[in-house]
C-alpha positions in Angstrom: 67.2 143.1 91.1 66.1 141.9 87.8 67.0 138.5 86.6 69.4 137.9 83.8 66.8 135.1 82.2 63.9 136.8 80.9 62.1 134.0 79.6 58.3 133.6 80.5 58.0 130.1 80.0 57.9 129.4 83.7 54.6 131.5 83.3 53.0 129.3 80.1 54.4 125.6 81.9 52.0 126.7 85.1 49.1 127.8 82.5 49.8 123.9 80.8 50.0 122.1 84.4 46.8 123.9 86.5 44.6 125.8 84.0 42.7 122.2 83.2 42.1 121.6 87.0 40.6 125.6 87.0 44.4 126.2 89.4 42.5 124.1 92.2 44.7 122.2 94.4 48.1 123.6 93.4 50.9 121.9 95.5 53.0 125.3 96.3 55.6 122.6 97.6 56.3 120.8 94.2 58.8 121.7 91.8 57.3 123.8 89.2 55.8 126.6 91.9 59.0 126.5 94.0 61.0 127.7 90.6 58.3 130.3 90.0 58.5 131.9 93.2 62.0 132.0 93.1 61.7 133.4 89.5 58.9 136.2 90.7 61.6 136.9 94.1 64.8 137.3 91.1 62.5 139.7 89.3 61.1 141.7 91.7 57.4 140.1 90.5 54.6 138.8 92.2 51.6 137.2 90.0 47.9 136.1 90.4 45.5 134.4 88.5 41.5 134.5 88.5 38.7 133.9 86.8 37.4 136.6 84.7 33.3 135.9 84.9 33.6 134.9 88.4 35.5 138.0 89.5 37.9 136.3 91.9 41.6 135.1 92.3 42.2 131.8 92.6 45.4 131.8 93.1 48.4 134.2 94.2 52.3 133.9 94.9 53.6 134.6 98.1 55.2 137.7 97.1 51.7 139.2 97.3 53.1 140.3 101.1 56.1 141.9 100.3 54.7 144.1 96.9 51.3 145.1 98.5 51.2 143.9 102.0 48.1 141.5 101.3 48.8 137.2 102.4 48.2 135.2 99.0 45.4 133.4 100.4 43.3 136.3 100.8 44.0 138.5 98.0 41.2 139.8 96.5 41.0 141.7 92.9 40.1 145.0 95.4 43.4 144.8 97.2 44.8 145.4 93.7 42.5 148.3 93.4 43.1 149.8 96.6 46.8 149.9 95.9 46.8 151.9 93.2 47.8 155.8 92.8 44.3 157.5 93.5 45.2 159.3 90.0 45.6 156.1 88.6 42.3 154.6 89.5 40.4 155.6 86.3 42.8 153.9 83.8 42.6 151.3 86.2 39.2 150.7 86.2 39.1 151.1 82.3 41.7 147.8 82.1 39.3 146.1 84.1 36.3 146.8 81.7 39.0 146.2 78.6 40.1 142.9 79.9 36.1 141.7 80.6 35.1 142.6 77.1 38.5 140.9 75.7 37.1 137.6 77.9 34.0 137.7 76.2 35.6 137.7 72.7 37.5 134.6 73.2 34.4 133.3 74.6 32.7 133.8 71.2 35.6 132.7 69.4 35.6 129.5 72.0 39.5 129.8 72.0 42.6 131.6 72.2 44.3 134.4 74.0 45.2 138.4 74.0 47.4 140.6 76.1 46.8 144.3 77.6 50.0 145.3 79.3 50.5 148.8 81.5 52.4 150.1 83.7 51.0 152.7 87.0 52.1 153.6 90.7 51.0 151.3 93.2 51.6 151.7 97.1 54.4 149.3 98.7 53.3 148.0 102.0 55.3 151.1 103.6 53.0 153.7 102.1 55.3 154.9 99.5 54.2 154.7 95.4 56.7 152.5 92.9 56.1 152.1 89.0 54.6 148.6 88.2 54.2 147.0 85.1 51.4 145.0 84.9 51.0 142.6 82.4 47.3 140.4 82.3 47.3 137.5 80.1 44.0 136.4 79.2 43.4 133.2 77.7 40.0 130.6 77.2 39.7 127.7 78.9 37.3 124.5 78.3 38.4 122.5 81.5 37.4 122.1 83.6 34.3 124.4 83.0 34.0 126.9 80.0 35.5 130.3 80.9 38.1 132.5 80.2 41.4 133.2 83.1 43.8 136.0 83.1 47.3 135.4 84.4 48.6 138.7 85.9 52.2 139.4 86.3 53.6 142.7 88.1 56.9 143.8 88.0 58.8 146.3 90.1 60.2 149.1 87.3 61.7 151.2 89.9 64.7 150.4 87.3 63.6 152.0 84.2 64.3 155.3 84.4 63.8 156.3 81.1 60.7 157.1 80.4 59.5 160.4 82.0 56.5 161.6 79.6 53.6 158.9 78.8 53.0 155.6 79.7 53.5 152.1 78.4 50.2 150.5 76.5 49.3 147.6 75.4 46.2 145.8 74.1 46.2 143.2 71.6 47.1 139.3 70.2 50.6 139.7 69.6 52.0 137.7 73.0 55.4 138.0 72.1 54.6 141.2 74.3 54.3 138.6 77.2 58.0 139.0 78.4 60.1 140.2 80.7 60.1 144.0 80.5 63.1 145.4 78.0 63.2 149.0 76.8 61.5 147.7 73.6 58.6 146.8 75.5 58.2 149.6 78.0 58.7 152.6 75.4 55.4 151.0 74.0 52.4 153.2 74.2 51.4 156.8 74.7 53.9 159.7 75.0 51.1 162.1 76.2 51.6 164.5 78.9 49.5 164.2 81.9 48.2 167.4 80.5 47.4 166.1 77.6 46.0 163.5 78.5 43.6 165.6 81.0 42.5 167.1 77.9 41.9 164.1 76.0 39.5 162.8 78.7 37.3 165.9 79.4 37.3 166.1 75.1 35.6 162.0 75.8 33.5 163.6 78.2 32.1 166.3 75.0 33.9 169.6 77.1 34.7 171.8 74.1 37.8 174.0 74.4 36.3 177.2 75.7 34.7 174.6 78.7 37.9 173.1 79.2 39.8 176.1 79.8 37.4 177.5 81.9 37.5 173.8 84.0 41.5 173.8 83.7 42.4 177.3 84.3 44.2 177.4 81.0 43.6 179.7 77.9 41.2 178.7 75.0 44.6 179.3 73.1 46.9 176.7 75.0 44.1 174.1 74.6 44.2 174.5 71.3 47.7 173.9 71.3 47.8 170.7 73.1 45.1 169.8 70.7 47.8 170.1 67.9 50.4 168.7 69.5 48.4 165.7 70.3 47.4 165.2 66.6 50.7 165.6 65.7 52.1 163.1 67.9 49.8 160.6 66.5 49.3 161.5 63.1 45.6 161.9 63.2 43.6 164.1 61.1 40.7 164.2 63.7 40.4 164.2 67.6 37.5 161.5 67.4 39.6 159.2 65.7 41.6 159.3 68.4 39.3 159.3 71.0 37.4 156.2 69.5 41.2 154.1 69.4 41.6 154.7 73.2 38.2 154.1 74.7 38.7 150.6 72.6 41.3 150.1 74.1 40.4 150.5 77.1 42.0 154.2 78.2 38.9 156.0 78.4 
């Protein structure tokens, strides 16, 4: 059941008190981490944080066990992978890359901190697949060594049913995106069709539309179409444009 306060600020107080001591020897009995995890419980959350250039969380909530069956303490970025949808996996893996190469920009810049938010299915502990919204807030540290964390938080959107074509994307500096999930937020993004989308990718991969109709069982015709309707929707006068604005950020 989602909570009726949707502030993050729970979420930036925790960044303030442990990001200095690199989330090492977090009390989960004081104050500050009891309120979160009653926050992440409300919400139907659970969150992690790790260190991007060491590839490892440091730290989970304990509602790790009831979203993907995996105890806090030995949650591992792979648990992550292995629970989501198998035809999820590629986007997946594509956030990952986006989120290193968005580390290694604030490393440059020695400061500050970005967002890339998206929602896919991910496997409850039963077996069954739920929407999830995850949102990975990545931000530079100094203390207490020079690298940059990312501060994920993933919500339960077995609520929204609204949006039924697309999916919600994110990627940029604007973290008054780092919120509680409104209608606002989730209707940002892509409104492909999985189809369309299937086209997009084998168009990344330099198919032409006589190979992917032969590779999708489809007419040369009806991939033309869906090449239309995909400029339309975005208002872009070539494919490549297109192509080029989702492989930086992170889609293919």
């Amino acid at each position: 059941m989602r909570c009726g306060n949707p502030k993050y600020d729970l979420y930036h107080r925790f960044i303030a008190a442990y990001a200095p001591f690199g989330f090492r020897g977090v009390d989960r009995s004081c104050a500050l981490m009891q309120e979160l995890e009653h926050f992440t419980e409300r919400n139907d959350q659970y969150f992690f944080v790790g260190d991007l250039f060491q590839g490892r969380i440091l730290l989970a909530s304990e509602r790790s066990i009831e979203m993907i069956g995996v105890d806090p303490a030995k949650l591992t970025p792979y648990d992550n992978l292995q629970a989501v949808h198998p035809a999820e996996v590629h986007r997946n893996t594509n956030g990952w890359a986006k989120l290193l190469h968005m580390a290694n920009e604030l490393l440059d810049a020695k400061g500050g901190a970005s967002l890339l938010s998206v929602n896919m299915k991910m496997r409850t502990p039963k077996g069954k697949y739920r929407e999830v919204l995850f949102q990975s807030y990545v931000f530079y540290s100094r203390l207490p060594y020079e690298t940059v964390y990312v501060l994920v938080v993933l919500t339960d959107l077995q609520w929204f049913k609204e949006r039924t074509i697309g999916f919600h994307h994110y990627v940029g500096s604007d973290l008054a995106n780092f919120r509680f999930p409104d209608r606002e937020l989730l209707m940002t993004g892509h409104h492909f069709s999985p189809r369309e989308f299937e086209i997009l990718d084998h168009i990344e991969k330099g198919l032409n539309s006589v190979e992917i109709a032969d590779k999708l069982f489809i007419s040369v015709n009806t991939v033309d179409t869906h090449r239309k309707n995909i400029l339309a929707k975005t208002e872009k006068a070539h494919i490549s444009d297109l192509i080029y604005e989702l492989k930086d950020d992170g889609l293919l």
